[in-house]
N, C-alpha and C positions, 0 to 999 in steps of 0.2 A: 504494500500500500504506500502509495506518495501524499506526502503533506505540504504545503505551502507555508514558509514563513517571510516576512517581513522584514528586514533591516529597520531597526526603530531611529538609526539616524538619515535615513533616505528613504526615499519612497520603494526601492529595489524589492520584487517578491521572486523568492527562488522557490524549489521542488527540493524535498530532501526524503530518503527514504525511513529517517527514523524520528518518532512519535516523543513530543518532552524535551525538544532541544531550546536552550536560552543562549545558544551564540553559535556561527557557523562562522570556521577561519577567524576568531576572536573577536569577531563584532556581534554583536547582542541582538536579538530577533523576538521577532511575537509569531505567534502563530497565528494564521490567517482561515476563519471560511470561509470559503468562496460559496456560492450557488451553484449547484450540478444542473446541468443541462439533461433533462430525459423527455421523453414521449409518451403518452399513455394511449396506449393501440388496443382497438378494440371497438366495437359498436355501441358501447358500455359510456364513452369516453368523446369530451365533446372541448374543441380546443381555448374555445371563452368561457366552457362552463355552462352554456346556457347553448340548446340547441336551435337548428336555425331550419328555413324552409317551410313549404306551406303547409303541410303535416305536423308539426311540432305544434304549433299553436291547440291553448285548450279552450274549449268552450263550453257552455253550457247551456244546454237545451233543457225543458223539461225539468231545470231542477236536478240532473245528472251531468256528471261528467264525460265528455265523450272527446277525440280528437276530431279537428275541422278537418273536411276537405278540400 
């Protein structure tokens, strides 16, 4: 596993492969999270969150819920 740390005197973020380091080549470091990049694939999974097109809309007829066509 690689982790990300920081140079706390520059802006510099490096890759290192071990977990709990407070200095890399004797300069002092924080460790960094980044945001991971994935995809959620599947029919399940909708890329706003909210689904789109003329079928997704609900409506209510009668007092039930039904999808519009």
């Amino acid at each position: 596993m690689t982790y990300e740390y920081k140079f706390t005197d520059t802006e510099e973020i490096v890759e290192a492969d071990s977990y709990g380091l407070t200095e890399i080549d004797g300069r002092p470091v924080k460790r960094v999270f980044s945001s991971t990049a994935f995809t959620l694939k599947g029919s399940g999974w909708h890329k706003s969150d909210y689904p789109s097109g003329k079928n997704t809309r609900l409506h209510v007829q009668d007092g039930l819920n039904y999808k519009g066509e």
